[in-house]
LUMPA-124292 format. One record per residue (C-alpha): x, y, z; residue in one letter. Coordinates in Angstrom, 1 decimal, always signed. Layout:
<atoms>
<atom><px>X</px><py>Y</py><pz>Z</pz><res>A</res></atom>
...
</atoms>
This chain:
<atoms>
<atom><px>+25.3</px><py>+40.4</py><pz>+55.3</pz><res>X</res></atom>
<atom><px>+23.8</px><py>+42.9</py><pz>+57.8</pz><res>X</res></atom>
<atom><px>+26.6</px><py>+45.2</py><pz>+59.1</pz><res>X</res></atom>
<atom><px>+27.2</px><py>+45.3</py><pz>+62.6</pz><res>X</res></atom>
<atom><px>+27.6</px><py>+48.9</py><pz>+64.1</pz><res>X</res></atom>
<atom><px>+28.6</px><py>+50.0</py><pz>+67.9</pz><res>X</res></atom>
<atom><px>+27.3</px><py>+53.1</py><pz>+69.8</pz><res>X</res></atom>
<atom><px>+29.0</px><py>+54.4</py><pz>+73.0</pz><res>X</res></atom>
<atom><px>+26.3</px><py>+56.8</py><pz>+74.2</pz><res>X</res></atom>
<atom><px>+24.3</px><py>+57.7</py><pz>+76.9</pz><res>X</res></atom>
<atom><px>+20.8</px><py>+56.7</py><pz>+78.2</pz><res>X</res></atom>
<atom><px>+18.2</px><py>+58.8</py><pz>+78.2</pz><res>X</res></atom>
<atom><px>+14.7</px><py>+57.0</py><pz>+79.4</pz><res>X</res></atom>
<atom><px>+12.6</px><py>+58.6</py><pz>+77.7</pz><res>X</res></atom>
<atom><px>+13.6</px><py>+56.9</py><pz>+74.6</pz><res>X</res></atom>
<atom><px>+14.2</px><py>+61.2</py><pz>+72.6</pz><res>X</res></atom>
<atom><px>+17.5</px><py>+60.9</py><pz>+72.3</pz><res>X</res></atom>
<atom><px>+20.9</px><py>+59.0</py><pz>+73.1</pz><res>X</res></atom>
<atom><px>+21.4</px><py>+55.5</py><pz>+72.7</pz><res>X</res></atom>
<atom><px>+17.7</px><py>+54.4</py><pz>+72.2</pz><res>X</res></atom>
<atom><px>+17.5</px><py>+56.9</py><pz>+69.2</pz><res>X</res></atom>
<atom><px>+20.7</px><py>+55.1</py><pz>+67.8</pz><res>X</res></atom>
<atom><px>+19.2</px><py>+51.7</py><pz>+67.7</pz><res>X</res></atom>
<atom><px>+16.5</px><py>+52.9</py><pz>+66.6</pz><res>X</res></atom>
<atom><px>+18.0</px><py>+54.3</py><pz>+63.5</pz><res>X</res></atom>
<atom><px>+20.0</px><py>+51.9</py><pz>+62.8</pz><res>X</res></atom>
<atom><px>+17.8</px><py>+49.0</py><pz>+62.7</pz><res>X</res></atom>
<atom><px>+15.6</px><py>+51.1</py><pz>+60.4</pz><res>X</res></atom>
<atom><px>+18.2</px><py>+51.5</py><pz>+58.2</pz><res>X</res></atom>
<atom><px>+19.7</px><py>+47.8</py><pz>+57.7</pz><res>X</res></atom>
<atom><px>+21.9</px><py>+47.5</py><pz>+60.3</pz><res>X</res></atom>
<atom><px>+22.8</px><py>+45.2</py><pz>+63.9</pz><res>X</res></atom>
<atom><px>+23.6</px><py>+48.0</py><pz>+66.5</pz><res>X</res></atom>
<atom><px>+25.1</px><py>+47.2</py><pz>+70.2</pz><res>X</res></atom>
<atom><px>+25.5</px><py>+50.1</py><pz>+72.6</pz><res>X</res></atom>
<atom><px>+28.3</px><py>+50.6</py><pz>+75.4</pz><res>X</res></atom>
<atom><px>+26.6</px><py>+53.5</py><pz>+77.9</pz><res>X</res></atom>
<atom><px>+28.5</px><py>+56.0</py><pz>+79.5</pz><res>X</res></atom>
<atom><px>+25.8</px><py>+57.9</py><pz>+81.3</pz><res>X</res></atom>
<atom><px>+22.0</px><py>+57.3</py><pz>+82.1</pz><res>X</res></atom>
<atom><px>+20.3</px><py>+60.7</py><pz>+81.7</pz><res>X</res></atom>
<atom><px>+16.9</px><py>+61.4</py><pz>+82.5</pz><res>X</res></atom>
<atom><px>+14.4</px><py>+64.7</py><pz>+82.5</pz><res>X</res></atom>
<atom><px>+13.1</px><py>+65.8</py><pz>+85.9</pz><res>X</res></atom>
<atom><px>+9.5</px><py>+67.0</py><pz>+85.0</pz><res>X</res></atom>
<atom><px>+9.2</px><py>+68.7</py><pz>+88.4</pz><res>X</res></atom>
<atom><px>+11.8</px><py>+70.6</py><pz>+88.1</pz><res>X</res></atom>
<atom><px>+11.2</px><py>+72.3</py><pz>+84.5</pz><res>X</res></atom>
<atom><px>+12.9</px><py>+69.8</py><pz>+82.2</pz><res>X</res></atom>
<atom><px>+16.2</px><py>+69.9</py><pz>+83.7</pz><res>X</res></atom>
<atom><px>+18.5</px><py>+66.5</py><pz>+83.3</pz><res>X</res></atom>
<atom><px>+19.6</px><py>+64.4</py><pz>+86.1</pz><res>X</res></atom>
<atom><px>+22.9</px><py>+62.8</py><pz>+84.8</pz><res>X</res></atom>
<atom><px>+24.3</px><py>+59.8</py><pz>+86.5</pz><res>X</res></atom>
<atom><px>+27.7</px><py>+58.6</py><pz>+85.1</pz><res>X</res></atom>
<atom><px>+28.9</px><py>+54.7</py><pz>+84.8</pz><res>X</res></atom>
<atom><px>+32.0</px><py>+54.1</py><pz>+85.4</pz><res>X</res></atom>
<atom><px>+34.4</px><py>+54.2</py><pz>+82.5</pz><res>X</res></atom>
<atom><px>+35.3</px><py>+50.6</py><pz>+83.4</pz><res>X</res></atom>
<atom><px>+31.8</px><py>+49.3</py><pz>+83.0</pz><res>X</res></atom>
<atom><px>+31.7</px><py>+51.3</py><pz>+79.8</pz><res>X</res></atom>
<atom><px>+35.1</px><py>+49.5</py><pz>+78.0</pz><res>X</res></atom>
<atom><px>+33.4</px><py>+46.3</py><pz>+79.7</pz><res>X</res></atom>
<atom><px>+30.5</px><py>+46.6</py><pz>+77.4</pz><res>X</res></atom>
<atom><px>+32.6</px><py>+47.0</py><pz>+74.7</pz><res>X</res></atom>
<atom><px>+34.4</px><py>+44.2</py><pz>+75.2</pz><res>X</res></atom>
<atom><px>+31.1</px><py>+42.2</py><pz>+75.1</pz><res>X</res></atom>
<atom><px>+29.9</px><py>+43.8</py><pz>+72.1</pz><res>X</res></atom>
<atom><px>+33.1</px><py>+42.4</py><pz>+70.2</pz><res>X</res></atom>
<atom><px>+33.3</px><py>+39.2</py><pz>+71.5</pz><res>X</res></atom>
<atom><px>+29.7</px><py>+38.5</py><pz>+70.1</pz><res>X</res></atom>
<atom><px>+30.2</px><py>+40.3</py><pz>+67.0</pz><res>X</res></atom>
<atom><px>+33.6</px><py>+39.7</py><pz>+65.2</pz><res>X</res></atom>
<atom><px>+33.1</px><py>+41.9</py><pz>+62.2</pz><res>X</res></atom>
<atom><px>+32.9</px><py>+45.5</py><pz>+64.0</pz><res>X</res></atom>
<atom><px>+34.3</px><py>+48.3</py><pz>+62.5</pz><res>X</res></atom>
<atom><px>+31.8</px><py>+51.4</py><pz>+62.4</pz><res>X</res></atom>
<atom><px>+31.4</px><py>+52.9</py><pz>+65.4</pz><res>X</res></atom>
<atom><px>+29.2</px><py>+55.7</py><pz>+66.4</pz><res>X</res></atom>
<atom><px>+30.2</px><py>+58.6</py><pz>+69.7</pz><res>X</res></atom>
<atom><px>+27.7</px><py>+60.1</py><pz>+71.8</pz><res>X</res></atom>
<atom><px>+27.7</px><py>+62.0</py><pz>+75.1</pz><res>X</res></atom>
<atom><px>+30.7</px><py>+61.0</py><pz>+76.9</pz><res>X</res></atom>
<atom><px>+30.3</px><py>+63.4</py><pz>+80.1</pz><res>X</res></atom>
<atom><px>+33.5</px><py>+63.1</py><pz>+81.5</pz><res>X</res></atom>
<atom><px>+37.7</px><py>+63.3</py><pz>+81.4</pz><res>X</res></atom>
<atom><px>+38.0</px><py>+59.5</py><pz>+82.5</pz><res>X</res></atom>
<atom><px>+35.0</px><py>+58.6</py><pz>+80.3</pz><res>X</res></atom>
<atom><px>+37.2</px><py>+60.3</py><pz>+77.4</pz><res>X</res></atom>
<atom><px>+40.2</px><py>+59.0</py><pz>+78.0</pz><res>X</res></atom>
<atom><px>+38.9</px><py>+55.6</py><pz>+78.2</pz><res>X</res></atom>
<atom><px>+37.3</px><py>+55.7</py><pz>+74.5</pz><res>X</res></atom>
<atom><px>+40.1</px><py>+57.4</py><pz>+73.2</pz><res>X</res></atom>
<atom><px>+42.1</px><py>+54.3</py><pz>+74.4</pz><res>X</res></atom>
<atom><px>+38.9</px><py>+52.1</py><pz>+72.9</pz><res>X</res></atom>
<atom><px>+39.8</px><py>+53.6</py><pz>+69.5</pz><res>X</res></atom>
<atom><px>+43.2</px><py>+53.0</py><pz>+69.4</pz><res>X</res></atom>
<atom><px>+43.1</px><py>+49.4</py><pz>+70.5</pz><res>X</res></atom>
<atom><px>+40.3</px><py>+48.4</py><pz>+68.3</pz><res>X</res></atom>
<atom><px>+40.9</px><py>+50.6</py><pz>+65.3</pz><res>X</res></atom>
<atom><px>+37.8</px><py>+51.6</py><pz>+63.7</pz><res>X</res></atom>
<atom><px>+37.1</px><py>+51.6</py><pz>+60.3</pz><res>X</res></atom>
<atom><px>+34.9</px><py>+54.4</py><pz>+60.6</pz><res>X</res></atom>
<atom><px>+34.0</px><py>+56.6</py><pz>+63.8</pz><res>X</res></atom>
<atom><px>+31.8</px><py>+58.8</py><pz>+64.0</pz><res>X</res></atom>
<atom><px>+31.7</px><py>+61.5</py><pz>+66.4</pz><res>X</res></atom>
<atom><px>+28.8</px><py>+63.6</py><pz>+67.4</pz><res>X</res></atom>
<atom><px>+30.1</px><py>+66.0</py><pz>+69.7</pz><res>X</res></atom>
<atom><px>+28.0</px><py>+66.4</py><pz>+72.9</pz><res>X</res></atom>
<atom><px>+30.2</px><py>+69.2</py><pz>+74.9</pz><res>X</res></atom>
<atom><px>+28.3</px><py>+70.8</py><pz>+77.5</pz><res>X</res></atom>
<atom><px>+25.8</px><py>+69.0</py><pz>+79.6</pz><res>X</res></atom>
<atom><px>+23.3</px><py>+71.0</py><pz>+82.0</pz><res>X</res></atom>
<atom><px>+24.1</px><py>+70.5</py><pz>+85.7</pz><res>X</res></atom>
<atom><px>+28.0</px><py>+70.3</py><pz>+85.4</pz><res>X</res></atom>
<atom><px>+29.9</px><py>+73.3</py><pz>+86.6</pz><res>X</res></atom>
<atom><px>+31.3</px><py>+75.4</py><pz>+84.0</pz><res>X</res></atom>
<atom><px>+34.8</px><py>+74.5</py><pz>+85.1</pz><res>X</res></atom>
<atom><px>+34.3</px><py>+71.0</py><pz>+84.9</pz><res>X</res></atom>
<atom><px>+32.6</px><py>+71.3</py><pz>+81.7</pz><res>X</res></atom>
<atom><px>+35.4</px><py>+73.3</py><pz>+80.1</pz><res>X</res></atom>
<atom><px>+37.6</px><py>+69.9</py><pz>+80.9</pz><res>X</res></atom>
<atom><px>+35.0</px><py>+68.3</py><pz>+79.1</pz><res>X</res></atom>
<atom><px>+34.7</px><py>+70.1</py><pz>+75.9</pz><res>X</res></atom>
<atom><px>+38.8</px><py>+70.3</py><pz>+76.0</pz><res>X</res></atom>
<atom><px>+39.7</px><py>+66.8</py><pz>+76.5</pz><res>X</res></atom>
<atom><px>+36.9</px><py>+65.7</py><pz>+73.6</pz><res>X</res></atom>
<atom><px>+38.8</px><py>+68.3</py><pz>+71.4</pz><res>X</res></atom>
<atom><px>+42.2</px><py>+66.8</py><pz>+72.5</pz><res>X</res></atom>
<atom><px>+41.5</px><py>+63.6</py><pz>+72.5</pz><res>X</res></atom>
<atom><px>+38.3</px><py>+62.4</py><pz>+70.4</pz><res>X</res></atom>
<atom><px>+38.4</px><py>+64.7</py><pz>+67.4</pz><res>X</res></atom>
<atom><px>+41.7</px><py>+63.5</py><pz>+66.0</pz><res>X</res></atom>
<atom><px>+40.4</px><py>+59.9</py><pz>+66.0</pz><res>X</res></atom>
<atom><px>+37.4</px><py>+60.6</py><pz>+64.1</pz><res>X</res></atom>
<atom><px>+36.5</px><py>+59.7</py><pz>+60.5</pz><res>X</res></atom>
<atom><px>+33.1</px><py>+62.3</py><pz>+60.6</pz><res>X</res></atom>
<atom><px>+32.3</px><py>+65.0</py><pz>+63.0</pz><res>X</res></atom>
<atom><px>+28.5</px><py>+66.3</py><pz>+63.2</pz><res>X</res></atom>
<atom><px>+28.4</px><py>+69.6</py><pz>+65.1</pz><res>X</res></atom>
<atom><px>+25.1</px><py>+71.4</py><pz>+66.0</pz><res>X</res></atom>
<atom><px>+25.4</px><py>+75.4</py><pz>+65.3</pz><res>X</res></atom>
<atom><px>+26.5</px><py>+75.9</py><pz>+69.1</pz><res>X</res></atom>
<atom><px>+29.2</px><py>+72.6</py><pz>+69.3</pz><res>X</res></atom>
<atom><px>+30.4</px><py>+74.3</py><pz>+65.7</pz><res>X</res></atom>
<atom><px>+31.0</px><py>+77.4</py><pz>+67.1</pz><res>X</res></atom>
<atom><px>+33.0</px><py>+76.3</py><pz>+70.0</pz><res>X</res></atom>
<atom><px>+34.9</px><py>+73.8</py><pz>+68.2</pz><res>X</res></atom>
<atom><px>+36.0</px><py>+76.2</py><pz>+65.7</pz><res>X</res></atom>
<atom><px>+36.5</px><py>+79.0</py><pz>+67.1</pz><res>X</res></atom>
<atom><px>+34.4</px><py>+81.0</py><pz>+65.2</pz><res>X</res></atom>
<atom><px>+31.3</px><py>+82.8</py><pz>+67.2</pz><res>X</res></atom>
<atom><px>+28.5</px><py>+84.5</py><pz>+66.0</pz><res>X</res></atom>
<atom><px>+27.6</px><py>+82.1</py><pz>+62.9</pz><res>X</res></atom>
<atom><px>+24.5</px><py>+83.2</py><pz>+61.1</pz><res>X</res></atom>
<atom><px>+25.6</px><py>+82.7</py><pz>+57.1</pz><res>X</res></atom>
<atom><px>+26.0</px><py>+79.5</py><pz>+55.5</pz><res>X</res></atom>
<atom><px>+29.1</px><py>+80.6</py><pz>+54.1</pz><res>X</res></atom>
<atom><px>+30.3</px><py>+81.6</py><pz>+57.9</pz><res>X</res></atom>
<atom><px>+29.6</px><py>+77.9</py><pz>+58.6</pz><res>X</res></atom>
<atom><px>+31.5</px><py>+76.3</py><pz>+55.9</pz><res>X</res></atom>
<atom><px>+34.6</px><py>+78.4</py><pz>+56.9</pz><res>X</res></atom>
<atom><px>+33.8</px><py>+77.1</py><pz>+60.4</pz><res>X</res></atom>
<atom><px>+33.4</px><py>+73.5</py><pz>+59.4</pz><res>X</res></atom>
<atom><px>+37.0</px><py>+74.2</py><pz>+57.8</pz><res>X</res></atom>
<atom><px>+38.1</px><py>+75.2</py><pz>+60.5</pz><res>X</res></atom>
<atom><px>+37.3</px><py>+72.0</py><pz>+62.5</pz><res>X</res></atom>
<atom><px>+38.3</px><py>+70.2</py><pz>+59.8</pz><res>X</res></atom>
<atom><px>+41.9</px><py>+71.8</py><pz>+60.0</pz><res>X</res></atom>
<atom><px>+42.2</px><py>+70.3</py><pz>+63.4</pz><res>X</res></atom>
<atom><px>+42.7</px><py>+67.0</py><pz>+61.4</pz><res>X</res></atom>
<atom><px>+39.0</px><py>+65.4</py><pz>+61.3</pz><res>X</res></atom>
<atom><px>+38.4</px><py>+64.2</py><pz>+57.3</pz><res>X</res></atom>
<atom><px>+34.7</px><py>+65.0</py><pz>+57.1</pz><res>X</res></atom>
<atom><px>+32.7</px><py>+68.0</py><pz>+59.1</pz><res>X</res></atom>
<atom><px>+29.4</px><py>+67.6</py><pz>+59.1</pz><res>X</res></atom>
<atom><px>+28.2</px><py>+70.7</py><pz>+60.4</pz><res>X</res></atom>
<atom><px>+24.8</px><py>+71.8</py><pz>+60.8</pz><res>X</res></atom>
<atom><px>+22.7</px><py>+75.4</py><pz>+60.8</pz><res>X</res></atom>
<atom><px>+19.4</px><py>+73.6</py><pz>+60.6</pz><res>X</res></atom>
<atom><px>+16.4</px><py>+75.8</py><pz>+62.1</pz><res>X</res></atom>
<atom><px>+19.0</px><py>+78.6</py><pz>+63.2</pz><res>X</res></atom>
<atom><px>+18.7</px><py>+80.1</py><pz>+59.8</pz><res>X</res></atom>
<atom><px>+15.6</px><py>+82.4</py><pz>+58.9</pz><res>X</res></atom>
<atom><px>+13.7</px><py>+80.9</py><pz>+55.8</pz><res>X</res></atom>
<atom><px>+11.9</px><py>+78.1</py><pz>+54.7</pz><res>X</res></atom>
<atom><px>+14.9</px><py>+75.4</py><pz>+54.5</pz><res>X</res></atom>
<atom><px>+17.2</px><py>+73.8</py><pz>+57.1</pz><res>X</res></atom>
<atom><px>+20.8</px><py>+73.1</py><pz>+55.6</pz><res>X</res></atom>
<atom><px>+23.6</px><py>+72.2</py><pz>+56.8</pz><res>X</res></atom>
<atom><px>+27.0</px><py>+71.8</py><pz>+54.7</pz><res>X</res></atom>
<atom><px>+29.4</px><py>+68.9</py><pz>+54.5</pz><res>X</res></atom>
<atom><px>+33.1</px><py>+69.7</py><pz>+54.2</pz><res>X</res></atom>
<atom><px>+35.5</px><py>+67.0</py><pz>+53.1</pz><res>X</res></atom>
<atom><px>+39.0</px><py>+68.0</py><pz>+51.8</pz><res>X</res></atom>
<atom><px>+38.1</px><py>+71.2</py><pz>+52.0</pz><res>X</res></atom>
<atom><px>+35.0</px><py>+70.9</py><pz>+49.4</pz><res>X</res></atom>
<atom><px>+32.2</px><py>+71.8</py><pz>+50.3</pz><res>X</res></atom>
<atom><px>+28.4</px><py>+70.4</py><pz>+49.8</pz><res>X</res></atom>
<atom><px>+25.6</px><py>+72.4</py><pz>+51.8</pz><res>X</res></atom>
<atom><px>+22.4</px><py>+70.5</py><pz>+52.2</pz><res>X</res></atom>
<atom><px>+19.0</px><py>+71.4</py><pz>+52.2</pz><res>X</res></atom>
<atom><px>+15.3</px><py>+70.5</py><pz>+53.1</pz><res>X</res></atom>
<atom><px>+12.6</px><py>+71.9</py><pz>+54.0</pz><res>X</res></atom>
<atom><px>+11.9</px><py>+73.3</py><pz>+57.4</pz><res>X</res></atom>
<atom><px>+8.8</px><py>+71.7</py><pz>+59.7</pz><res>X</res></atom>
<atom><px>+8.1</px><py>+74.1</py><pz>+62.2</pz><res>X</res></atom>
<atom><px>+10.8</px><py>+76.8</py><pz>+63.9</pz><res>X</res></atom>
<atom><px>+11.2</px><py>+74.7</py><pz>+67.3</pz><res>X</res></atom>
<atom><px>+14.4</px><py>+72.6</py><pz>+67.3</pz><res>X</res></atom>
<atom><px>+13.3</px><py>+68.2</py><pz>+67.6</pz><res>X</res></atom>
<atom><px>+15.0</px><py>+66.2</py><pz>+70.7</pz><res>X</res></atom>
<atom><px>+17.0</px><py>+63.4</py><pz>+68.9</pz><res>X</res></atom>
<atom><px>+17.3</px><py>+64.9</py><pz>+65.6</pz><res>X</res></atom>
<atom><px>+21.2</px><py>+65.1</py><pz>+65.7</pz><res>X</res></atom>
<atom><px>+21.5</px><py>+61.8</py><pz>+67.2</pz><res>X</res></atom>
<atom><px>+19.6</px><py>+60.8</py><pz>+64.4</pz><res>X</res></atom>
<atom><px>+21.4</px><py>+62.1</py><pz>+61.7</pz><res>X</res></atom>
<atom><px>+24.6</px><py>+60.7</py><pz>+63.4</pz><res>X</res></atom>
<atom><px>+23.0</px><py>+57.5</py><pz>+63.7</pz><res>X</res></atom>
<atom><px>+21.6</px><py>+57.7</py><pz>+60.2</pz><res>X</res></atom>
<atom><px>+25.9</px><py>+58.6</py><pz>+59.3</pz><res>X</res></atom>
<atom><px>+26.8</px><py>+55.9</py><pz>+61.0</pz><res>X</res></atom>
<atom><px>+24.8</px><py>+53.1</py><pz>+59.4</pz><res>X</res></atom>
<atom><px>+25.2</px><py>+54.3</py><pz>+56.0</pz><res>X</res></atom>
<atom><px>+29.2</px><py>+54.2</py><pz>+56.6</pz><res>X</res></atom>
<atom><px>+28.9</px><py>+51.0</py><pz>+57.9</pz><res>X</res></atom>
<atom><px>+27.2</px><py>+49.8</py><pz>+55.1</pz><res>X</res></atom>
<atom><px>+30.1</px><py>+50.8</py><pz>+52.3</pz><res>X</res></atom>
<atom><px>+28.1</px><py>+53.9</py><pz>+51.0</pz><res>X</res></atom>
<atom><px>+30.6</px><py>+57.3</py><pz>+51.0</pz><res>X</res></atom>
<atom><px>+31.1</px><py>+59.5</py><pz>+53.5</pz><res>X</res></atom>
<atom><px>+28.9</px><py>+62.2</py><pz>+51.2</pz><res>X</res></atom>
<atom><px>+26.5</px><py>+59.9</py><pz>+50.0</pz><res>X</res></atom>
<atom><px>+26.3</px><py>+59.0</py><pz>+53.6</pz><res>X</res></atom>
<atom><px>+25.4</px><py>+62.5</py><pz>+54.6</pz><res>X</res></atom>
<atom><px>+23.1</px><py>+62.7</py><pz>+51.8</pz><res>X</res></atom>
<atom><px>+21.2</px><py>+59.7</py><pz>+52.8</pz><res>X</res></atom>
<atom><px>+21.6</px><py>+60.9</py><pz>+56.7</pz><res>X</res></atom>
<atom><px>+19.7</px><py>+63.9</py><pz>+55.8</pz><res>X</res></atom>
<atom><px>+16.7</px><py>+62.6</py><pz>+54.2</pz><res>X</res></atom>
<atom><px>+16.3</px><py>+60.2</py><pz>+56.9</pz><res>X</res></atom>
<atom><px>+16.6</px><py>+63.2</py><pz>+59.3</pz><res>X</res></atom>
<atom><px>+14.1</px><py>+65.1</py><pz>+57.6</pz><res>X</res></atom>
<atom><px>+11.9</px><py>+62.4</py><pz>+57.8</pz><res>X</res></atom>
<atom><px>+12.1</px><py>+61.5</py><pz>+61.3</pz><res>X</res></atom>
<atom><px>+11.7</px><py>+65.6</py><pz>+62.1</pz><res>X</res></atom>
<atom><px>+8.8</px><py>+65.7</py><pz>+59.9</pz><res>X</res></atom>
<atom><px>+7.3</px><py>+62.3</py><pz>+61.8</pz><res>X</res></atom>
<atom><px>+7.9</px><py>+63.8</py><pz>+65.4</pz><res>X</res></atom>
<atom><px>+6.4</px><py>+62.6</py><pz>+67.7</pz><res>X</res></atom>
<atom><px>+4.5</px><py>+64.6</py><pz>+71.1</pz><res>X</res></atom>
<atom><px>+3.7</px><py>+64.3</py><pz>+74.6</pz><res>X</res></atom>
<atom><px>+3.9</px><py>+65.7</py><pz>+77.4</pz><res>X</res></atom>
<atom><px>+6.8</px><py>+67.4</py><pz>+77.4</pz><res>X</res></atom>
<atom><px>+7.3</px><py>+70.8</py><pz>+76.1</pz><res>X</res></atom>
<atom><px>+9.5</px><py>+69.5</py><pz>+73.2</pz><res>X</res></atom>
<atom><px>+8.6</px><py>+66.5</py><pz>+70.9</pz><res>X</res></atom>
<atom><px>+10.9</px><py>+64.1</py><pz>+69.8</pz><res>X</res></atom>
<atom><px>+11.9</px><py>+62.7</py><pz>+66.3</pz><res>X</res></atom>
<atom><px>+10.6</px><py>+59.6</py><pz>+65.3</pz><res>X</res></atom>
<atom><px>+12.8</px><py>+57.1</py><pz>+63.0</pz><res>X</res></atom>
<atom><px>+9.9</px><py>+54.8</py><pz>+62.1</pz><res>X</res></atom>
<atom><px>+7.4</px><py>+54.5</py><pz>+60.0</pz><res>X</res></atom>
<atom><px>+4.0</px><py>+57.0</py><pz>+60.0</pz><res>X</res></atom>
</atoms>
């Protein structure tokens, strides 16, 4: 039986990241994914790059998911992308209560360019509040690790297991918390905290410039593997290589910044 998995993410059109990189991933990896939006983002390439964000409504967003379950009864993995809002995440936080979710996994999109630094202080504060405690995996980049932990100026991989910890204090069962690129040397790693063990992972770096989509990737990659009864480290493990992959696949055009690539060659 494939395993059905949920996304509630934003858009972004140019297929690098967001929802279209979920479904991506997971039907590569063996799974039916359905997507609630919360946002439709795309690049402005007059205006260097920078993201125009439109929100959706958080009703329209709990609408989806309401659709999404009443075609697909057996639901239970669900995977958390850029919320962008204080309604937005206060409506999923009452999502995963009512539908209670085997396994949610949250990758922690805090700041998003364009919003005012006050508003997205709200943001980062009402994801912390609100979403964290609900989640069964967290996958923070270097900069969302920092922030969520408290601890600044990570540069060591044993400064980002105490950070992952840290996060992991705050009552989340499995930090997945990634260094990548950030690190000098030849490897990318990342560690993986779960009752306080933990596993750093490693592979090899292609190219210094960070990949649009790889985090949504390996969250994506997370959530499938979950869905599909594998353990949360085995999960990571697979999400990884399957990262790694996709980096090592990207794909370029023209934008200054390529974008991973979950298929094949």
């Amino acid at each position: 039986m494939i395993p059905n998995v949920l996304t509630i993410a934003g858009s972004e059109a140019s297929g690098g990241a967001g929802a279209q990189v979920d479904l991506r991933t997971f039907h590569q990896l063996g799974t039916f994914g359905s997507a609630a939006l919360t946002l439709i983002v795309s690049f402005d390439p007059e205006d260097g790059w920078k993201h125009r964000v439109h929100p959706i409504p958080p009703e329209v967003t709990a609408a989806q998911v309401e659709a999404a379950f009443g075609v697909h009864e057996q639901l239970d993995t669900v995977k958390i992308g850029m919320l962008g809002s204080v309604p937005m995440i206060e409506t999923v936080a009452r999502i995963l209560d009512e539908r209670q979710f085997r396994n949610v996994i949250v990758d922690p999109v805090l700041i998003c360019k364009g919003q005012e630094a006050s508003e997205a202080l709200d943001v980062d504060n009402a994801l912390r509040e609100l979403i964290l405690p609900r989640a069964t995996v967290v996958t923070p980049n270097l900069f969302e690790t920092e922030v969520l932990s408290g601890h600044k100026g990570i540069t060591t991989v044993d400064e980002l297991i105490e950070a992952a910890r840290a996060i992991a204090d705050q009552g989340v069962p499995h930090v997945y918390a990634k260094l990548g690129i950030d690190q000098p040397g030849t490897e990318a790693t990342d560690v993986f905290v779960s009752n306080g063990e933990a596993t750093i992972l490693s592979a090899p770096k292609f190219g210094q410039d960070k990949v649009s989509g790889a985090g949504c990737t390996l969250a994506a990659a997370l959530t499938a593997e979950l869905a599909k009864g594998y353990s949360p480290l085995d999960a990571a493990r697979a999400a990884k290589q399957f990262t790694t992959a996709a980096v090592a696949k990207r794909r370029h055009g023209g934008a200054p910044f390529s974008c991973a690539w979950q298929g094949e060659p």
